[in-house]
C-alpha positions as CSV (number, residue, x, y, z in Angstrom):
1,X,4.7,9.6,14.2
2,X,2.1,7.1,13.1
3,X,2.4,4.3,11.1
4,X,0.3,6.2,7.8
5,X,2.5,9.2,8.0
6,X,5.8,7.0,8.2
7,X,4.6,5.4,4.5
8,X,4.0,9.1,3.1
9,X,7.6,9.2,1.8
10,X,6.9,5.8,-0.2
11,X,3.8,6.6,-1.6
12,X,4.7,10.2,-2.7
13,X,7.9,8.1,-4.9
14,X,4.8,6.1,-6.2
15,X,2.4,8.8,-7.2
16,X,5.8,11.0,-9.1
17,X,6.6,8.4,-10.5
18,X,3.2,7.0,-12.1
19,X,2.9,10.8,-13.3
20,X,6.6,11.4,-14.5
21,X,6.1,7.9,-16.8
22,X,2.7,9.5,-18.3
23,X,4.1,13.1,-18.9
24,X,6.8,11.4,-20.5
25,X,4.3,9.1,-22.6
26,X,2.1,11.6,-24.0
27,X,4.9,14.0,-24.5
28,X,8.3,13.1,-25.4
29,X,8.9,15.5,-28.2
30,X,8.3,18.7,-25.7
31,X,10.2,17.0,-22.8
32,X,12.6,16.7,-25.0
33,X,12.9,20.2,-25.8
34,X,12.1,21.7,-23.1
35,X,15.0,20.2,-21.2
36,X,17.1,21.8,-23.6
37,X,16.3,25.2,-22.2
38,X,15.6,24.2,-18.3
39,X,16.5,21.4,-15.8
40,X,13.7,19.3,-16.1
41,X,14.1,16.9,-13.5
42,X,14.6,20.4,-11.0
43,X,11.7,21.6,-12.0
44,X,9.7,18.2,-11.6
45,X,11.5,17.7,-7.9
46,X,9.9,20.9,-7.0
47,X,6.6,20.7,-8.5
48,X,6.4,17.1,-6.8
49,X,7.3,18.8,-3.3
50,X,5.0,21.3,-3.7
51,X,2.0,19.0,-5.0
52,X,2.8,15.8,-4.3
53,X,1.5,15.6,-0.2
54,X,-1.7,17.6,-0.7
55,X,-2.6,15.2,-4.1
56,X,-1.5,11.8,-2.1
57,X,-3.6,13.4,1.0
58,X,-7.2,13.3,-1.9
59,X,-6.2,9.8,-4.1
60,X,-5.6,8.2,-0.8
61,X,-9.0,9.6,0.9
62,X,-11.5,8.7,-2.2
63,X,-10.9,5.0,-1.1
64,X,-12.0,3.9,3.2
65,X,-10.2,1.8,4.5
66,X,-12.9,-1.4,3.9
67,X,-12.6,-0.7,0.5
68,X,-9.2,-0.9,-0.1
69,X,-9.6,-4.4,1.7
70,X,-12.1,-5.0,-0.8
71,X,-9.5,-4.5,-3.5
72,X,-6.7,-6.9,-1.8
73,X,-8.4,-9.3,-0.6
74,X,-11.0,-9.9,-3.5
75,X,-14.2,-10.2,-0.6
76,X,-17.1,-8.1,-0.9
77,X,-18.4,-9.4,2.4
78,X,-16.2,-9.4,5.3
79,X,-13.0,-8.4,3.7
80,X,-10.5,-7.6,6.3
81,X,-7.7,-10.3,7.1
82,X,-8.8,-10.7,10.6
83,X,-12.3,-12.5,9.3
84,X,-10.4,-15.5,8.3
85,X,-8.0,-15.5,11.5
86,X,-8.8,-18.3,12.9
87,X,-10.0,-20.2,10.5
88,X,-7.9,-20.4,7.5
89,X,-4.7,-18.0,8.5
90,X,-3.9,-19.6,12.3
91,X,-4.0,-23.4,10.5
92,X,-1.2,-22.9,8.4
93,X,1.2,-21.1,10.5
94,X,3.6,-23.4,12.7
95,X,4.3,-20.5,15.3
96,X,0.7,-20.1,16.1
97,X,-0.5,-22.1,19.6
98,X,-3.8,-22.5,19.0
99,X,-4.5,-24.7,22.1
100,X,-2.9,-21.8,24.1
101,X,-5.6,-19.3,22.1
102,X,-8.2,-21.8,23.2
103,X,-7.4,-21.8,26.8
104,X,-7.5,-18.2,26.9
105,X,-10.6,-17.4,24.9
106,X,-12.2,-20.7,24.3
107,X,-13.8,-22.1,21.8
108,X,-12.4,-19.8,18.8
109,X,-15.3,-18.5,16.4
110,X,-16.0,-19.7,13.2
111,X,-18.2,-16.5,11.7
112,X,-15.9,-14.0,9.8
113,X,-17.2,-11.0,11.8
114,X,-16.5,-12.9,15.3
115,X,-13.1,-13.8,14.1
116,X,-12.3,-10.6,13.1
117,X,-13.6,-9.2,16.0
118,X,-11.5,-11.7,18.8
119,X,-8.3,-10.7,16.9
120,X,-9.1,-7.5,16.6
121,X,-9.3,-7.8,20.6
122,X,-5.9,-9.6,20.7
123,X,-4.1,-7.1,18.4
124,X,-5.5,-4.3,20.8
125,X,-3.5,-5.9,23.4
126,X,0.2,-6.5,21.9
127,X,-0.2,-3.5,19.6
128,X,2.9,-1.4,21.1
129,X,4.7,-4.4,20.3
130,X,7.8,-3.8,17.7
131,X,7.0,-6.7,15.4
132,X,3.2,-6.6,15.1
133,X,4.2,-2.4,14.5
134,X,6.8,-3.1,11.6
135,X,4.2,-5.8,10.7
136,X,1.1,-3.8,10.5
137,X,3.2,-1.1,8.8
138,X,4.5,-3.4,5.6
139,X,0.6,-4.0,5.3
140,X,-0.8,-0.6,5.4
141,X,1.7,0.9,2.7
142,X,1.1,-2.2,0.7
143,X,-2.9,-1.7,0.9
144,X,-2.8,2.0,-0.1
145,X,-0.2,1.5,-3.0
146,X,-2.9,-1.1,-4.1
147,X,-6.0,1.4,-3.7
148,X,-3.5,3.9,-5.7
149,X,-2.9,1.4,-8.3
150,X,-6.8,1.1,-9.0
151,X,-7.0,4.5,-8.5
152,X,-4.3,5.1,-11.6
153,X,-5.7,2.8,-13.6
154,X,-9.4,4.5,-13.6
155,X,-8.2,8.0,-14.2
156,X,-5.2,7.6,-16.1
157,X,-5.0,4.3,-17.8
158,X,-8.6,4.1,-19.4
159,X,-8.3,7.3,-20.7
160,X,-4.8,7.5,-22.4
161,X,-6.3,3.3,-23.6
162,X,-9.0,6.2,-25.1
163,X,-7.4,8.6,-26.6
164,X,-3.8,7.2,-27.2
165,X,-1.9,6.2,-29.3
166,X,-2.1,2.7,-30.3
167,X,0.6,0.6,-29.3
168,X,2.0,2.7,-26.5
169,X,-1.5,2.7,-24.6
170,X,-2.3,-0.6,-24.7
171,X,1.3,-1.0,-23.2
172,X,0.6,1.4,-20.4
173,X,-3.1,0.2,-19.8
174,X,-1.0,-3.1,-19.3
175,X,2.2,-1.9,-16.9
176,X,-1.3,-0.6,-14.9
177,X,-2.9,-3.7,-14.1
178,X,0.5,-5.4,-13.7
179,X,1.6,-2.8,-11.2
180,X,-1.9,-3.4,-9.0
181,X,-1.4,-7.2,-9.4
182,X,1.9,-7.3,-8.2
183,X,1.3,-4.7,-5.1
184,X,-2.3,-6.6,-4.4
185,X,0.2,-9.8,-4.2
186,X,2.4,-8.0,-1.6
187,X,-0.7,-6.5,0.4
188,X,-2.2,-9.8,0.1
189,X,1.1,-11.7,1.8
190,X,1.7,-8.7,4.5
191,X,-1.8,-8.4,5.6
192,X,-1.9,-12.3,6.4
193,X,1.7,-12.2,7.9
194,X,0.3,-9.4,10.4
195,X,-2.6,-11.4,11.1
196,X,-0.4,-14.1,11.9
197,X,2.0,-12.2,13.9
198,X,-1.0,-11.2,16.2
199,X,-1.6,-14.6,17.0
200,X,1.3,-15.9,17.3
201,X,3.1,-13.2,19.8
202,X,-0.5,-13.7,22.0
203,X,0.1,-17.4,21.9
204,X,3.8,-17.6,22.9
205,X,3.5,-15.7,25.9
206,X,3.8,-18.0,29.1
């Protein structure tokens, strides 16, 4: 199983959820009664079995992958974490040998695509190992629950901010850009940690 399909579980509980807190926003008076006559929260746990992997499967594909880097990292140009490897991200990370790097590759490049590219090189090499795998995983569900965040607040929150009802949707709109600021945070940390990780299993090896 690769790493993608091992966060499906995690981003299905993200996409029910986001839809179970806007079904209950727009209506509470009919949830209300119609769990008086059926098990609502049976009948959502199917619907969301049913529905939930084909709809994850399209939010998730609107967005490539260098755009949801876009949307972490805040760079137009050269957004990936690997641009800034060597750098920035290797300076401030005590586990990283960077004379060790040197003597392997040289002089380490300064351009972001070169950067991005040597890593990329070096991840190529020590990717069946466990850490940088549990590493590159933590990034990858924390990118796409970023993308989905964005994603929730174009087609849901500007529209109930529309046509809500004032205070509630301003409240929502809010929770929405709290939500992707907190999971762009997370993505932010893991995406640099797995850079980092890269490096520093390359440059601890005798």
């Amino acid at each position: 199983m690769n790493l993608k399909a091992k966060n499906t579980p995690q981003l299905w509980v993200f996409v029910i959820g986001n839809i179970c807190i806007l079904f209950w926003m727009i209506f509470p008076t009919y949830l209300n009664e119609l769990s008086k006559e059926i098990d609502v929260l049976a009948f959502l746990k199917i619907l969301g079995y049913a529905i939930a992997p084909i709809l994850l499967f399209l939010l998730n594909g609107l967005v490539s992958s260098d755009q949801k880097a876009v949307l972490v990292f805040w760079r137009f140009k050269d957004p990936l974490p690997g641009a800034e490897a060597f750098t920035n991200l290797s300076k401030k990370d005590y586990r990283i040998n960077r004379e060790k790097l040197k003597e392997i590759y040289g002089v380490l490049p300064k351009r972001p695509k070169d950067q991005n590219k040597l890593w990329y090189k070096i991840y190529q090499k020590n990717s069946s190992n466990l850490i940088i795998q549990a590493s590159q995983g933590g990034f990858l569900l924390a990118r796409d629950l970023t993308s989905l965040s964005v994603l929730f607040g174009l087609f849901l929150g500007i529209p109930v901010l529309i046509i809500g009802n004032w205070p509630i949707n301003f409240f929502y709109f809010g929770v929405l850009i709290l939500q992707y600021l907190v999971v762009c945070r997370v993505a932010q940390i893991k995406g640099r940690r797995f850079v980092n990780n890269v490096l520093a299993i390359e440059s601890s090896q005798v």
